[in-house]
C-alpha positions in Angstrom: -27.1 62.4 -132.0 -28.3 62.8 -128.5 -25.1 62.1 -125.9 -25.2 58.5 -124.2 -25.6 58.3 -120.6 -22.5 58.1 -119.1 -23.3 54.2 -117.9 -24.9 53.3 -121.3 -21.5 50.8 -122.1 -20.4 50.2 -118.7 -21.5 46.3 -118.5 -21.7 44.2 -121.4 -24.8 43.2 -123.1 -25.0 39.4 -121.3 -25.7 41.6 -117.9 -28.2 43.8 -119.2 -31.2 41.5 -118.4 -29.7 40.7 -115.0 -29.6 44.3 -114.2 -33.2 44.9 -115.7 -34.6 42.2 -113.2 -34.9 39.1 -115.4 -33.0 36.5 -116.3 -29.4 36.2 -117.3 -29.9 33.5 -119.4 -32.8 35.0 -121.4 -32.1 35.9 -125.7 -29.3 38.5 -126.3 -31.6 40.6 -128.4 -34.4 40.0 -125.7 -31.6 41.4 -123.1 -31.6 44.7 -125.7 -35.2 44.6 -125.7 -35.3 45.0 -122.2 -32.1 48.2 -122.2 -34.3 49.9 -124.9 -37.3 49.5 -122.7 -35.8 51.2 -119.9 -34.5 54.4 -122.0 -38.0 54.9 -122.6 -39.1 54.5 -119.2 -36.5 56.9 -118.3 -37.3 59.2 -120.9 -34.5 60.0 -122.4 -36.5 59.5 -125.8 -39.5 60.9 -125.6 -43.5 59.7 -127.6 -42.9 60.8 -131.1 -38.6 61.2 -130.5 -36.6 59.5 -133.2 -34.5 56.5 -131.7 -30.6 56.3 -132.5 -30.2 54.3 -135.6 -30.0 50.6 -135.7 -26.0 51.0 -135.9 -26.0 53.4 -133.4 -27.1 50.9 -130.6 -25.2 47.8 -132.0 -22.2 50.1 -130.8 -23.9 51.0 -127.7 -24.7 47.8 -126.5 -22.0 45.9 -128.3 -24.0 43.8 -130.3 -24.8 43.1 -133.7 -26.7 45.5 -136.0 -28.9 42.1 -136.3 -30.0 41.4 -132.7 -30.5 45.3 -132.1 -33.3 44.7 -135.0 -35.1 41.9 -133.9 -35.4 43.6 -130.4 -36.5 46.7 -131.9 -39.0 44.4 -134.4 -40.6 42.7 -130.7 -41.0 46.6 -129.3 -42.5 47.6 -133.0 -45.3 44.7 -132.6 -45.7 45.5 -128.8 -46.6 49.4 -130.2 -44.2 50.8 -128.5 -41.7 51.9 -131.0 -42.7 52.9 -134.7 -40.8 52.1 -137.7 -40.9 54.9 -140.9 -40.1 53.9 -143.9 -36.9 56.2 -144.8 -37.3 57.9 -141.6 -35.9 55.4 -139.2 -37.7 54.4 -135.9 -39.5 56.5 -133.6 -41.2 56.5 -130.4 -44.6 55.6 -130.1 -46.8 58.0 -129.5 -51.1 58.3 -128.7 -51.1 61.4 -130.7 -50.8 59.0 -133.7 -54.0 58.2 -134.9 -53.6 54.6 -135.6 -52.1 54.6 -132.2 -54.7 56.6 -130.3 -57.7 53.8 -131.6 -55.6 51.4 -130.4 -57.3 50.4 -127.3 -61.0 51.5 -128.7 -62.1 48.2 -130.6 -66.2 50.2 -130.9 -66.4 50.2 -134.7 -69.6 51.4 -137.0 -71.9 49.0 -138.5 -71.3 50.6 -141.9 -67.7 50.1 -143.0 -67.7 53.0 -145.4 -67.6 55.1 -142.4 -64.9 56.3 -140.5 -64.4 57.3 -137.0 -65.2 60.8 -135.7 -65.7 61.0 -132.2 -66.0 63.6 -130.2 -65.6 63.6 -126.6 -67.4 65.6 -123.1 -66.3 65.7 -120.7 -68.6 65.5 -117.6 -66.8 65.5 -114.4 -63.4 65.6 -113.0 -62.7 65.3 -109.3 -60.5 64.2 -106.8 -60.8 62.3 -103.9 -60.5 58.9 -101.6 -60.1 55.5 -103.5 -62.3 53.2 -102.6 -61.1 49.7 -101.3 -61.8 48.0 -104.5 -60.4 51.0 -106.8 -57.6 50.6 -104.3 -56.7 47.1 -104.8 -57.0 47.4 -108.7 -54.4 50.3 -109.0 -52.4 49.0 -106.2 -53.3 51.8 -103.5 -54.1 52.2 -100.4 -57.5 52.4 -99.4 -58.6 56.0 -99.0 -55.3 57.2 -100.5 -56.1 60.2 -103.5 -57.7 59.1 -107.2 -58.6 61.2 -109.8 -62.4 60.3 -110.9 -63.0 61.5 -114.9 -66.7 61.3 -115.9 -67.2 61.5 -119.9 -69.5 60.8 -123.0 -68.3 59.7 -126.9 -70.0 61.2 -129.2 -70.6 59.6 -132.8 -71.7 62.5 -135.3 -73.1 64.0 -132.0 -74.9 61.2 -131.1 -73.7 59.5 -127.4 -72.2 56.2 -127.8 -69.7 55.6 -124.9 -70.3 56.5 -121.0 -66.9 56.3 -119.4 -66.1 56.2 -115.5 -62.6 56.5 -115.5 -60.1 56.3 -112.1 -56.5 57.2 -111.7 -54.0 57.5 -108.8 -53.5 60.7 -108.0 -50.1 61.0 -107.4 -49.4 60.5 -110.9 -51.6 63.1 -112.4 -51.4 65.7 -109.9 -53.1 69.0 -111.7 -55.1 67.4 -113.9 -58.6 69.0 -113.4 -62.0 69.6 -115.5 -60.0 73.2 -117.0 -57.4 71.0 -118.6 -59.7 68.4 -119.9 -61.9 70.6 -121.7 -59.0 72.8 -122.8 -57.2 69.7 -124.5 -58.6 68.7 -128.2 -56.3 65.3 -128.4 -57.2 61.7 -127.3 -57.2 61.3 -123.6 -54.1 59.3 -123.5 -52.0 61.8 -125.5 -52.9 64.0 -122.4 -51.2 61.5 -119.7 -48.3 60.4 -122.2 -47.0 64.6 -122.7 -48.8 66.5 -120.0 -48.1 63.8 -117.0 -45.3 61.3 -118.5 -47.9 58.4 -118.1 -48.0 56.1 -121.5 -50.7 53.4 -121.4 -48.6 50.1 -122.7 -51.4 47.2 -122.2 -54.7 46.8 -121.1 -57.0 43.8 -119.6 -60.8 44.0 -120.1 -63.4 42.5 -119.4 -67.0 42.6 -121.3 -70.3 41.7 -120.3 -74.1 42.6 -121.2 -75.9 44.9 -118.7 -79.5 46.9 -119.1 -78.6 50.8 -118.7 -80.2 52.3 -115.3 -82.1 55.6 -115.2 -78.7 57.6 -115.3 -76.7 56.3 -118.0 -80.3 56.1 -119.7 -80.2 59.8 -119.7 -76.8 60.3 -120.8 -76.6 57.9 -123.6 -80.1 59.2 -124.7 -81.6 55.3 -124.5 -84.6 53.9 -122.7 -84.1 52.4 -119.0 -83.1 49.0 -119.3 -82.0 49.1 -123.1 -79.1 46.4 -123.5 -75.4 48.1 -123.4 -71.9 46.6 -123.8 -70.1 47.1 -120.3 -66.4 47.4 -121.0 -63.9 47.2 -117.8 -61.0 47.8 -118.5 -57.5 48.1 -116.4 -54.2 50.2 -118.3 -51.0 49.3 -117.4 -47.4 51.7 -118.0 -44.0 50.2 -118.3 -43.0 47.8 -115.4 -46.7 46.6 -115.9 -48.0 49.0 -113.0 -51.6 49.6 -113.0 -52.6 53.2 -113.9 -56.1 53.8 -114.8 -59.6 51.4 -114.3 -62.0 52.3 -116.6 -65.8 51.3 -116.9 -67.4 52.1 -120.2 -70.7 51.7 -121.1 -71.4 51.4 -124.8 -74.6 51.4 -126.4 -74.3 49.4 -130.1 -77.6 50.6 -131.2 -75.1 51.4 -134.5 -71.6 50.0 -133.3 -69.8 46.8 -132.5 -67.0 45.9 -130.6 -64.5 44.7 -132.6 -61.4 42.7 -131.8 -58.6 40.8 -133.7 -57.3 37.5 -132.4 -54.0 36.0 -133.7 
């Protein structure tokens, strides 16, 4: 067992949510939830790290075994935490496959097949945020982004034109080398190479007509229809970390969501 930090017991639990920001009056186990939260903000257990057990934070926090499970149950459903049956509870991680497809809802039509995507990477530069890109990552104008061009490839046919931007002071070194050098999903790379794990997203879709460029690259005729994706990712403390336009052509996909 990893040692506890040395404030870890200092206050008792019906402060915690005070001194994470909220409010005092909120659910014990959602005042857990939030002390769990900022361990892994911190990092002192890392994507794919094995929690302490249930029993181990009822006497960390000094709370029942009972309201230490239903907060780790609400970080379970919010994918940030993974339970294993027998193994005990784990760290989320984008290496996980059914993690990494989390946040790509383009499906096949044919449900006997499975994904198998391959990704190239086109561009990779740095350089001054516009105002709008700016304003949607909470920058300053003209202040450093990262710029990531790339296709998705289904059974090496392009399906997916991504503009992706970050802020470049949180992924300082990442250049086209290290992109093409990496074989994992795109997010793995932030989560273990630059500490960035993508938490949430907000998109927005619409129906466009591709233009002579993304034509090219997505091997369609100007003007055929494509599904514009815009997406904006969020890490802990929801703070804005990557905008990302896709354009997806669903000559043989769908975009596929599930509402509850």
């Amino acid at each position: 067992m990893r040692p506890m930090p040395p404030t870890a017991t200092m206050s008792p639990p019906e402060n915690a949510e005070s001194r994470a920001g909220g409010p005092a009056f909120s659910p014990l186990y959602q005042q857990i939830k939030a002390l769990i939260t900022r361990s892994l903000q911190s990092g002192e257990w890392r994507p794919g790290e094995a929690i302490p057990s249930e029993m181990e934070l009822a006497v960390r926090y000094k709370v029942s075994q009972g309201t230490v499970r239903k907060a780790i149950d609400e970080l379970a459903t919010e994918n940030l935490l993974v339970r294993r049956q027998g193994k005990g509870t784990y760290v989320a991680t984008h290496a996980e496959e059914q993690i990494q497809y989390r946040f790509l809802r383009l499906q096949p039509n044919d449900p006997a097949v499975t994904h198998q995507l391959q990704r190239r990477f086109v561009d990779c530069r740095r350089q001054r945020a516009s105002a709008e890109i700016a304003r949607l990552l909470d920058m300053k104008t003209g202040e450093a982004a990262v710029q990531i061009r790339r296709l998705l490839l289904f059974q090496g046919t392009p399906v997916v034109f991504d503009d992706i931007w970050l802020p470049g002071r949180d992924f300082k070194g990442l250049t086209a080398e290290r992109l093409a050098g990496y074989r994992g999903p795109l997010y793995g790379l932030f989560e273990t190479e630059f500490g960035v794990r993508m938490i949430r997203a907000e998109e927005k879709l619409r129906a466009v007509g591709a233009d002579a460029a993304t034509a090219q690259w997505l091997s369609v005729p100007p003007g055929s229809p494509l599904l514009s994706v815009e997406r904006l990712s969020f890490t802990y403390g929801d703070k804005p970390v990557e905008v990302r336009r896709g354009l997806y052509s669903t000559a043989s996909h769908h975009y596929r969501n599930e509402l509850s």
